[in-house]
C-alpha positions in Angstrom: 0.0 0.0 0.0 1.4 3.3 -1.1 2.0 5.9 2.1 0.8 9.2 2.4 3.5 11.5 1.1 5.4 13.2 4.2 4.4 17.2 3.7 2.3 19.2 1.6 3.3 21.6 -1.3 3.4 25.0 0.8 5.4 23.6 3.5 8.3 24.6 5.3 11.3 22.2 5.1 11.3 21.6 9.1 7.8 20.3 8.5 8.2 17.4 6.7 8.1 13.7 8.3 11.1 12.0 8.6 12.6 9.8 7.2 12.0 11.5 3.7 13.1 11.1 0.6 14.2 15.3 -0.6 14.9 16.4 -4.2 17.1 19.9 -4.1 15.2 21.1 -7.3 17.3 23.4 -8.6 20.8 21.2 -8.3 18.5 18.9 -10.0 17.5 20.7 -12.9 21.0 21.8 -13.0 21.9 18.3 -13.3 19.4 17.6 -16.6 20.4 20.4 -18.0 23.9 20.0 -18.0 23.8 16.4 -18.9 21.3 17.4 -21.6 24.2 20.2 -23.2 27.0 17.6 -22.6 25.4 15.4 -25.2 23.6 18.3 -27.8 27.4 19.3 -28.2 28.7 15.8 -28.5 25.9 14.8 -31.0 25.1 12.3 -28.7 21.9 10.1 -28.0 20.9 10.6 -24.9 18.6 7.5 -23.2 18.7 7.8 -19.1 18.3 5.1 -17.0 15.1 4.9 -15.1 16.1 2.8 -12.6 18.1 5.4 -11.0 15.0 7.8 -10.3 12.1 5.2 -10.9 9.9 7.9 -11.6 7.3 8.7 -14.8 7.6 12.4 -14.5 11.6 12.5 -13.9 11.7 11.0 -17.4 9.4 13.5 -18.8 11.4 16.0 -18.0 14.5 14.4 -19.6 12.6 13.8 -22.3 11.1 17.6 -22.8 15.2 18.1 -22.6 15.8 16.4 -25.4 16.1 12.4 -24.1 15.2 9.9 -26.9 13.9 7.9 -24.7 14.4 6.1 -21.3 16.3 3.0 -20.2 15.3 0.7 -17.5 16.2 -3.0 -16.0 12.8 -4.6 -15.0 9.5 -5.0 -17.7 7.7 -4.2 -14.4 9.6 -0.7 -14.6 9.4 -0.5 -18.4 5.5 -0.9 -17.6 5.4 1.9 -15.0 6.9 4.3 -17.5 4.5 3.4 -20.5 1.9 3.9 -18.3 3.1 7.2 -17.1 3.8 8.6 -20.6 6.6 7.3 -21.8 6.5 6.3 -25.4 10.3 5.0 -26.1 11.8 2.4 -23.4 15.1 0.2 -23.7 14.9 -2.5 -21.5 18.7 -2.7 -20.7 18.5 -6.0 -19.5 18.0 -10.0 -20.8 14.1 -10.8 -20.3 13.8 -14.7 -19.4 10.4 -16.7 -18.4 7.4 -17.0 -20.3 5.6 -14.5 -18.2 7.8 -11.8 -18.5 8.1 -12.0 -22.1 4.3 -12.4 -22.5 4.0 -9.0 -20.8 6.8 -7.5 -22.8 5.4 -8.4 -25.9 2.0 -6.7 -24.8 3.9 -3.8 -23.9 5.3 -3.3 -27.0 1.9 -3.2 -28.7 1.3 0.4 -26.8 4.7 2.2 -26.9 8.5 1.3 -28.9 9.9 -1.3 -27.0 13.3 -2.9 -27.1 15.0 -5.2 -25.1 18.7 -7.2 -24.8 20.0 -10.6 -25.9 22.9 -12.7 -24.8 21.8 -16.0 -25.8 20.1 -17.8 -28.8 17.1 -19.5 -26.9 16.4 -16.5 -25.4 16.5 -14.7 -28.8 14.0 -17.5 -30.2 11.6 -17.4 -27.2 11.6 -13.2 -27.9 10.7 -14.1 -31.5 7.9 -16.5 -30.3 6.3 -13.9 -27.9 6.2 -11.1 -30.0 4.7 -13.3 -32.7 2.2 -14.0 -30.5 0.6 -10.5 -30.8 1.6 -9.6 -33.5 4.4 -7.2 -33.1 8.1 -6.8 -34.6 10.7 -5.8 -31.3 13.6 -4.4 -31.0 16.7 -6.4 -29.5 19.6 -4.8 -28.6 22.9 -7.8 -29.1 24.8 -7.2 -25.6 28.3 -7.7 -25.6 31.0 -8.3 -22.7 33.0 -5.2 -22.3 34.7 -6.3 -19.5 32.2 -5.8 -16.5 31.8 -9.8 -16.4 28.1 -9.5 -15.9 25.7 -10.1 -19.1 27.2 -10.1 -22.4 28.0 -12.5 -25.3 31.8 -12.1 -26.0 32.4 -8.9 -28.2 33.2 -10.3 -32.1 32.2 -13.8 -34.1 29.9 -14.4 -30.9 28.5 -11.4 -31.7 27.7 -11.7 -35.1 26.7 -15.0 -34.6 23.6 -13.9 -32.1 23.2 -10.5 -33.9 22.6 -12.8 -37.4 20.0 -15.3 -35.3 18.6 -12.0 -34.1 17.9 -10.2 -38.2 16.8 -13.6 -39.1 13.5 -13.8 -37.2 10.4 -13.0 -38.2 9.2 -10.8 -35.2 12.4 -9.2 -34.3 14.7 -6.2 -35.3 18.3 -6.0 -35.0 18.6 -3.0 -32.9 22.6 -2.7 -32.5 24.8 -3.3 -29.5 24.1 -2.9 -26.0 28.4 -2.2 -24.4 28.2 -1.0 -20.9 30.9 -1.5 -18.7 29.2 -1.5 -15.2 32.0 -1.6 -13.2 34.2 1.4 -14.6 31.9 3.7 -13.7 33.3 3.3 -10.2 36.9 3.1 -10.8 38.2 6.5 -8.8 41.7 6.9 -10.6 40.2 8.6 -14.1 43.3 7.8 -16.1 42.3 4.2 -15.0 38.9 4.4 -15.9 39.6 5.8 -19.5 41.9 2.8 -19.6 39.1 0.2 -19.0 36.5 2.2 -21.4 39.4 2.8 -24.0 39.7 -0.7 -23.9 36.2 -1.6 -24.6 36.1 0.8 -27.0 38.5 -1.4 -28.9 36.4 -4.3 -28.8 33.2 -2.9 -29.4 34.7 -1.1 -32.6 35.9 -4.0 -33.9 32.7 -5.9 -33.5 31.0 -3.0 -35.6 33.3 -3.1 -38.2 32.6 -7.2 -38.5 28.6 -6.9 -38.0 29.2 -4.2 -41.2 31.4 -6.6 -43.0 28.3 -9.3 -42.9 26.2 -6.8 -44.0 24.3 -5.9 -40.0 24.3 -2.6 -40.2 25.1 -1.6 -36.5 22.6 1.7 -36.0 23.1 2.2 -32.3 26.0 1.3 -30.2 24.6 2.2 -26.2 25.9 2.0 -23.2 27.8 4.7 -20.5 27.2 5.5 -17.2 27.3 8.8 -15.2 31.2 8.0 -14.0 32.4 7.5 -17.5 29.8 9.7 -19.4 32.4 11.9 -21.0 34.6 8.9 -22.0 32.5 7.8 -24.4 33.1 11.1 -27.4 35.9 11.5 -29.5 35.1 8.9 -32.4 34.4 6.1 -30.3 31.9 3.6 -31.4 28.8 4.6 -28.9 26.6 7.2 -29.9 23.8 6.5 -27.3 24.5 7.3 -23.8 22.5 5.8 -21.2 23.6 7.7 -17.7 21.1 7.6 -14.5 22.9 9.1 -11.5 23.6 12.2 -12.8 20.1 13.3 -11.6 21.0 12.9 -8.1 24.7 11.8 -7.5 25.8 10.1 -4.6 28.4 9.8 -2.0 29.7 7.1 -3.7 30.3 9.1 -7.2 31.8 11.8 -5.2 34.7 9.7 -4.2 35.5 9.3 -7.9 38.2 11.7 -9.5 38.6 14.1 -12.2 41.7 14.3 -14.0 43.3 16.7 -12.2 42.9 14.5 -8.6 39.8 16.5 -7.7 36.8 14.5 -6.3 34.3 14.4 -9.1 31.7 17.5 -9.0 30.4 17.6 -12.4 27.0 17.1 -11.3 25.6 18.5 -7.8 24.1 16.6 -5.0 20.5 16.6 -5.8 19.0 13.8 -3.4 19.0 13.4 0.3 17.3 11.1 2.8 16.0 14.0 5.8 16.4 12.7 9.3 15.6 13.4 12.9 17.1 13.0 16.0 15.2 10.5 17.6 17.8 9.9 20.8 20.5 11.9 22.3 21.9 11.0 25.5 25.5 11.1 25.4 27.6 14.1 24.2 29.7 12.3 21.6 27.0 10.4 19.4 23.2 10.7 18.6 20.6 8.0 17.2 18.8 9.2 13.6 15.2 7.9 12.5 16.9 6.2 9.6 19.0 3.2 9.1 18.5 -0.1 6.6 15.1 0.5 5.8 15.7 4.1 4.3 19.2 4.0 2.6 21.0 1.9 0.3 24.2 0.9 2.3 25.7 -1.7 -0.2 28.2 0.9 -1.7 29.1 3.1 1.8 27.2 4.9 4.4 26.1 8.4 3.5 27.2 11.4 4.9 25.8 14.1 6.8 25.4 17.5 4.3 27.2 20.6 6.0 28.9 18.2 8.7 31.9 16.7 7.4 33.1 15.7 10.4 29.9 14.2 11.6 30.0 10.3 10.5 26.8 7.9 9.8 27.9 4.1 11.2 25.9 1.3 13.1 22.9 1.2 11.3 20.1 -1.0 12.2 16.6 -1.1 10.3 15.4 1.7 11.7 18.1 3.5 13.4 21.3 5.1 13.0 23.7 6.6 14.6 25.9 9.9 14.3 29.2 10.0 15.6 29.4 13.6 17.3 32.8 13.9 19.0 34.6 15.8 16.3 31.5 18.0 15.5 31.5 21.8 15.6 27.9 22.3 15.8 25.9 20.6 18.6 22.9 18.0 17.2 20.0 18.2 19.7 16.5 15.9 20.1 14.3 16.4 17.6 17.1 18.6 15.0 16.6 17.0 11.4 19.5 17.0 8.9 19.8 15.9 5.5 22.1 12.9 4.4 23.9 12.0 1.0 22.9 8.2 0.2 26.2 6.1 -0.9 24.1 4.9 -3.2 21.1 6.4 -4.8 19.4 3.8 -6.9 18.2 1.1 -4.0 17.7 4.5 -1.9 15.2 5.6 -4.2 13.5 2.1 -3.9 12.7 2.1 -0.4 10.2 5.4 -0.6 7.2 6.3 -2.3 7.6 10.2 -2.9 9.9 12.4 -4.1 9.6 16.0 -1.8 11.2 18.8 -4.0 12.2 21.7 -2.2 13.2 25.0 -3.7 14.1 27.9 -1.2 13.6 26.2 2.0 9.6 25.1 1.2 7.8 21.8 -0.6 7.4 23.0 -4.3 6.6 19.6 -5.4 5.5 15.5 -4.7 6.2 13.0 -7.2 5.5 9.5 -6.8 8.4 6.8 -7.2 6.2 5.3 -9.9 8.2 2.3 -10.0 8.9 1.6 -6.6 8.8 -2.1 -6.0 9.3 -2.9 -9.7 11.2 -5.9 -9.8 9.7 -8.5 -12.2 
């Protein structure tokens, strides 16, 4: 059952019920909008990922900003976003289980939907399903860049599925799906453009040998917000498929730019608001917000505006704040605002967005998606 969001528009910021889930608007639209330049000026597509935000109207607004479409992982979220308005969604993923590919191919009678292969049963059991009502889908060849997750091996692999792919009835080779998941948290930048230089390489080559057999290789996606600007220059990707970016993280932050500086290209946009629900020693307090309203898997967040205030010990409903090197006293009932380490489960575990703009509730959006995991 979907809770009642935690203010009102009109409200002040000290008003709203904690734990919450707060958008800064304007380091958000920020955020879009430079993302949205970066790619104009590259002559880039842009496609972002929906699983970071989850949300129907989020992709609207990348979209009004010149976003082909939208990304996601889950047919359950590709559903969400059809049903909120979106009319272009990439499934970024393999879809396996008769089920899910019954409900993709449905799907894909109401908006333009594509999806990823890896393997040739898969590829016929795709073919099957959207024969089934009578639709021709997209599919997107995934290769193995070097993230060692999904992915047929880059080359005669490649080719092989990508031919399977062209030669059914009910399906349309798409291109190449080349995302290298784990560079985009590599922190040394010189060793990140190594790892995407290096899939680069492969993913070329794998165009050039689809074009040799005559598969003409019309999108090349991949990216992520830690590598976004690795991917210009001539390489082979011309569809960029970023998701942080809206929000950031603590985690991204701890990434660097070339010159050693922690990455800051984007602004914190997302926080999870707290209170202090117990304070009785000097040196530590207890927040209304541990398991059960961050993603933890990639670091503990930190506290906005108190560096030297640390986040550790959660439980599911509690965490503590470490307060003996802090210069400003924390007292019962004091909220603060915390930088997730990770925003994407984050996001998973509320149903509103609150945007705030000068200090007062401007907006509510639902997490459309939350829950979306089928």
């Amino acid at each position: 059952m979907a809770q009642a969001a935690p203010a009102r528009i009109g409200d002040p910021l000290e008003d709203v019920d904690t734990p919450a889930l707060l958008i800064d608007l304007d380091a958000f639209e920020r955020n879009l909008d430079r993302m949205a330049a970066f790619c104009a000026e590259a002559g880039l597509r842009l496609r972002p990922h929906a699983k970071t935000h989850k949300s129907a109207h989020i992709a609207r607004l990348q979209m009004d900003r010149g976003a082909v479409g939208l990304c996601c992982q889950k047919v359950s979220e590709a559903e969400a976003l059809v049903q909120g308005g979106v009319p272009d969604v990439v499934i970024s993923n393999q879809v396996v289980g008769r089920h899910k590919l019954d409900r993709l191919s449905a799907l894909a009678r109401h908006a333009k939907v594509a999806v990823c292969a890896d393997d040739a049963d898969n590829v016929f059991d795709l073919n099957a399903a959207a024969g089934q009502v009578g639709v021709v889908m997209d599919v997107f060849v995934e290769i193995d860049v070097g993230a060692g997750r999904c992915g047929v091996q880059p080359g005669k692999p490649a080719l092989a599925l990508a031919a399977q792919v062209a030669g059914q009835r009910n399906l349309r080779f798409a291109g190449l799906q080349a995302y290298h998941g784990s560079a985009q948290h590599i922190r040394d930048r010189a060793e990140r453009k190594a790892a995407i230089d290096a899939a680069g390489e492969m993913t070329s080559e794998t165009v050039d040998l689809l074009a040799d057999n005559g598969l003409d290789c019309a999108i090349v996606a991949g990216a992520g917000t830690g590598t976004y600007d690795l991917h210009v220059n001539g390489g082979p990707w011309n569809e960029l498929q970023c998701g942080s970016y809206v929000f950031m993280d603590a985690d991204y932050g701890r990434n660097l730019m070339a010159d050693g500086r922690a990455f800051d290209t984007f602004d914190n946009a997302l926080f999870v608001y707290a209170t202090v629900m117990s304070k009785t020693r000097d040196d530590r307090c207890v927040i209304d917000a541990g398991h059960k309203a961050l993603g933890n898997d990639q670091g503990f967040p930190q506290v906005l505006d108190l560096p030297e205030v640390t986040y550790s010990g959660p439980s599911d409903e509690h965490g503590t704040l470490d307060l003996s090197e802090a210069r400003q006293a924390l007292k019962l009932g004091d909220k603060i605002k915390l930088i997730p380490g990770h925003c994407d489960p984050t996001v998973n575990l509320y149903d509103w967005y609150v945007g705030v703009r000068d200090g007062r509730v401007e907006a509510l959006w639902p997490v459309t998606a939350r829950g979306a995991l089928t």
